[in-house]
N, C-alpha and C positions, 0 to 999 in steps of 0.2 A: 660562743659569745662574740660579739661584734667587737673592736675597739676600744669604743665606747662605756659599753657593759663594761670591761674589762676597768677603763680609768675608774667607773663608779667602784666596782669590787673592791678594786684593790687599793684604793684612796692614795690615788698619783698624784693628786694636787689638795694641797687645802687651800688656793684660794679660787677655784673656779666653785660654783654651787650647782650641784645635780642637774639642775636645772635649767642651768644654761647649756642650750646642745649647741648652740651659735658658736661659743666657746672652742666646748670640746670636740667641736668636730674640726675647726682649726686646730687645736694643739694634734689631732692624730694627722692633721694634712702637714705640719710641719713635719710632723713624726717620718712620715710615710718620703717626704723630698730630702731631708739632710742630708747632707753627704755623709755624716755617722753610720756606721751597720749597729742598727739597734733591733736587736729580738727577746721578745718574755715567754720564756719556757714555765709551763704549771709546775706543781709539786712531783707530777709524775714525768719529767724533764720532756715534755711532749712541748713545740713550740703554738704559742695561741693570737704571737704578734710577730711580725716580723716587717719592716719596712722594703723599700726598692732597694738601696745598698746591699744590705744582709744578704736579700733575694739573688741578686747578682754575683755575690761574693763567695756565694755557699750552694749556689745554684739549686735554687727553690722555685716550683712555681706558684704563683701569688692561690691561696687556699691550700695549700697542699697541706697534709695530715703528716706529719712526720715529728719525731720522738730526739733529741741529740745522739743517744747512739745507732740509731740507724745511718741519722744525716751524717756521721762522722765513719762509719764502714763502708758508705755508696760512696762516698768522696775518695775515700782512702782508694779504693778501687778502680776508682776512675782515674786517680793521680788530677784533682782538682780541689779548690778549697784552701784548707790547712794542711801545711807541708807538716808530714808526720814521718818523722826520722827514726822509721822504727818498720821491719817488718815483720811483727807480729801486731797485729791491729786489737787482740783482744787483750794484751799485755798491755797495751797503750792505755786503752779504754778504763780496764781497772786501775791504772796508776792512776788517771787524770781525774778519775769518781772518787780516789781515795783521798783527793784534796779539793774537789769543787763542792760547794756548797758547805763546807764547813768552817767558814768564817762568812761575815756579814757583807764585808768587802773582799774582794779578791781581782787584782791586779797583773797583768801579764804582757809579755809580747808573743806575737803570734808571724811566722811567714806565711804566705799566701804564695799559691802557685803562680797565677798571677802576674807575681812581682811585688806585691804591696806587703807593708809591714805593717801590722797593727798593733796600736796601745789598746788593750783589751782593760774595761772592768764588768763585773760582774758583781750586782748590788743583792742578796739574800733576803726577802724577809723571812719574819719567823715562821710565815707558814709552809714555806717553801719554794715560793713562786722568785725567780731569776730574772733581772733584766741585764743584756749584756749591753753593754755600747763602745764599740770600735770606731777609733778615731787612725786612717792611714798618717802615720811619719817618717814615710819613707825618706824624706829630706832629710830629715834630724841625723845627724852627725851619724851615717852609714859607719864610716870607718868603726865608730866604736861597738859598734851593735854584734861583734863577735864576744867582745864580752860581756855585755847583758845575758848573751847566751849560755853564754860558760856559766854565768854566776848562775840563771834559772835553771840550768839542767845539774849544778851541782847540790842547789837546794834539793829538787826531786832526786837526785841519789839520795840526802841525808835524810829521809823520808820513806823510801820505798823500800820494802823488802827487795832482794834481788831476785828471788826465787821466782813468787810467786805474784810480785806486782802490787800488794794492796800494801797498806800503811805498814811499816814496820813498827819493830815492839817500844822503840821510843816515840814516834809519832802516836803511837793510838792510843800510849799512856799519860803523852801529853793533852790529848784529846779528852780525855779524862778528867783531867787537872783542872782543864777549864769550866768541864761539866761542873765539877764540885765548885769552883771558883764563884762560879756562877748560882750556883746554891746558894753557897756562905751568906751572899753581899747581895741582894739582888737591887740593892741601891744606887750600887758602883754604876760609871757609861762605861760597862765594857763592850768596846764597839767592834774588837776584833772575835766576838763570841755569838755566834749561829746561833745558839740555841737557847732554849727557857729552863728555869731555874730545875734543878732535878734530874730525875731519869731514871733508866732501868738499865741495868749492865749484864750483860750474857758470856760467859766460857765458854767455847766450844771447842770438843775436842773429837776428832775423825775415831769413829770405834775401830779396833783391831788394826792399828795401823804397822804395828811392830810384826801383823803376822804377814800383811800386803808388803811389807818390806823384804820378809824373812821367804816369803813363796814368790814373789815375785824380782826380785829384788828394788836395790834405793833408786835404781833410774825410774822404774815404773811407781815407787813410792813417792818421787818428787812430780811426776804428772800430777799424781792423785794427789798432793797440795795445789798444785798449781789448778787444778780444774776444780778442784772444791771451793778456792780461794773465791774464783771467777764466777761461780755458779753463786754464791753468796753475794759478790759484791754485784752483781744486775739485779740481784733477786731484790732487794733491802732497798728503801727508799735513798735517794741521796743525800737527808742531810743527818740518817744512821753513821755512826764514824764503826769501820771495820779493819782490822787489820791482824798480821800474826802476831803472837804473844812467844810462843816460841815453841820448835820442835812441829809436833802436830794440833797445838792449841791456839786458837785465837780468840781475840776478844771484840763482842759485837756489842756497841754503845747505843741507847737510843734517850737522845737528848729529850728532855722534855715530856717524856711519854711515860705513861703508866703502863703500869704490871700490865694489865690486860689486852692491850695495845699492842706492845713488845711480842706478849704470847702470840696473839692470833698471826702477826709477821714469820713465826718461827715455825708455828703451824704450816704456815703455806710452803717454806722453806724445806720443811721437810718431806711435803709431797714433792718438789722438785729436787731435793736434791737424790731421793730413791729411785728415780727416773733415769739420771746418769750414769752414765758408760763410761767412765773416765780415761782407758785406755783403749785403743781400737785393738791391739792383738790381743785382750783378755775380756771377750762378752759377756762374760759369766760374772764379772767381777763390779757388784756392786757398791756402792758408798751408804753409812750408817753416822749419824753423830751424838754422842750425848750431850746437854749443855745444863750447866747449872749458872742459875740466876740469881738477881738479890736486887731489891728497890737501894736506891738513894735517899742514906736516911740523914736528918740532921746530926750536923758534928762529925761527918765519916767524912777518909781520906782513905787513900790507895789502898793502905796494906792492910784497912778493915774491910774494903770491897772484897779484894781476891781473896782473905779469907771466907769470907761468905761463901761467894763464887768457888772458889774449893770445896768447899764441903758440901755444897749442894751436885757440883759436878761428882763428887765421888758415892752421894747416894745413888745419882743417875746411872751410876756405873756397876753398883752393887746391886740395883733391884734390875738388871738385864739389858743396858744399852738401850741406844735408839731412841730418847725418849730426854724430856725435859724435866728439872727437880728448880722450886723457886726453897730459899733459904726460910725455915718456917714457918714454910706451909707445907702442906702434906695434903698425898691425892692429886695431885700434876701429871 
């Protein structure tokens, strides 16, 4: 889609009219000169705008087909881009998917190899489409800018599992919170909430992991979190919230979405995750999960969800692993 198409889709302006392309072909010429790095990534995080700044900062060529986590692994490799203070690049990746797109706004600083420092925001709609726009401030008061640091990378610890990189079990339950929050009231502005009123919430626990433990041992049991975590959090759209719940259990949200939605996601989930080899010196050693489900139903709060989620995971568990159970329904 051109531009253009793109301001009609996605209703960037209400006060130019369709029909003036006189207009809108100046607002994307402006788009296209500012000195801002502005890019709009689809719901599948695939970029569909990006201007000269962006182009130059992230080193794009103008048309080029590329996804953020690709653009963010050939960067990382090149040592060009975003300065990523991290070398594991796919620990990085799930940290940073366990908190983008789940809020409406989302605000950061960023280094640039470069030299440039950016004020990043990142605008969500509900359908999933991101516009990012980077403003350099590199002047603004350097000296202090080791503590903006400190305070954003101590947020992302109070956030991230250590382990295994995706949302830990008070993030993805506060993740939750707002789901329901957001149910309750749907009249409230809550403007820091990603998502639509509702949802479907998923358990997911790794089968046999106490025996991958016990024949393998815990160091090759902590891969097999970590690689399962991983394989989940690319797999799931981004504005799914995922994270561990604890032990070998996690918990997969899907904001806004119905039963059947949710389903066919875990479907696909589950062809990829039997495909995994999680450790290289054990070929043989495959991954299995049950998950038991439950809709969002009016008047429920936390500890009526995971009871659901309980006991549909434990029929999951009783009729033979591997396989999905939704709470009051039957035949899944």
């Amino acid at each position: 889609m051109d531009p253009i198409g793109i301001l009609h889709s996605q209703g960037i302006s209400s006060h130019l009219r369709p029909s003036d392309e006189l207009a809108l072909s100046n607002v994307v010429a402006m788009m296209q000169h500012t000195a801002a790095l502005i890019g709009i990534y689809d719901e599948k995080e695939r970029l569909r705008f990006t201007n000269e700044a962006f182009r130059k900062a992230y080193f794009i060529s103008p048309g080029e087909d590329l996804c953020w986590q690709r653009l963010m692994r050939r960067n990382f490799a090149a040592k060009r881009g975003t300065i990523i203070r991290s070398d594991d690049i796919d620990g990085w990746i799930a940290s940073v998917r366990s908190r983008r797109g789940k809020n409406k706004v989302r605000t950061y600083e960023s280094d640039l190899h470069c030299g440039a420092y950016i004020w990043v925001t990142e605008t969500m709609l509900p359908n999933g489409w991101i516009i990012y726009v980077g403003t350099d401030i590199s002047e603004l008061r350097p000296s202090e800018r080791w503590l903006r640091q400190a305070r954003d990378e101590a947020v992302r610890a109070s956030t991230t599992d250590e382990l295994t990189g995706v949302s830990n079990r008070r993030h993805i339950i506060g993740q939750l919170e707002k789901m329901l929050l957001c149910a309750a009231d749907r009249s409230r502005n809550l403007s820091d909430v990603a998502v639509e009123a509702g949802g479907t919430v998923g358990l997911l626990d790794i089968d046999y992991f106490k025996k991958i433990n016990d024949t393998y041992g815990h160091q090759v049991g902590d891969e097999v979190l970590v690689a399962f975590a991983r394989v989940v959090r690319e797999t799931i759209k981004l504005r799914d919230a995922f994270g561990r719940f604890g032990g070998e259990e996690f918990l997969l949200l899907f904001p806004g979405q119905n039963l059947e939605v949710a389903i066919a996601t875990l479907r696909k989930l589950y062809e990829v995750v039997s495909a995994v080899r999680p450790v290289r010196n054990a070929p043989d050693l495959k991954l299995s999960f049950s998950v038991g489900m439950t809709r969002i139903l009016p008047g429920d709060d936390t500890s009526r969800i995971f009871s659901r989620c309980d006991a549909a995971l434990y029929e999951a568990k009783e009729s033979g692993r591997n396989q999905l159970k939704v709470y009051g329904v039957s035949g899944d």
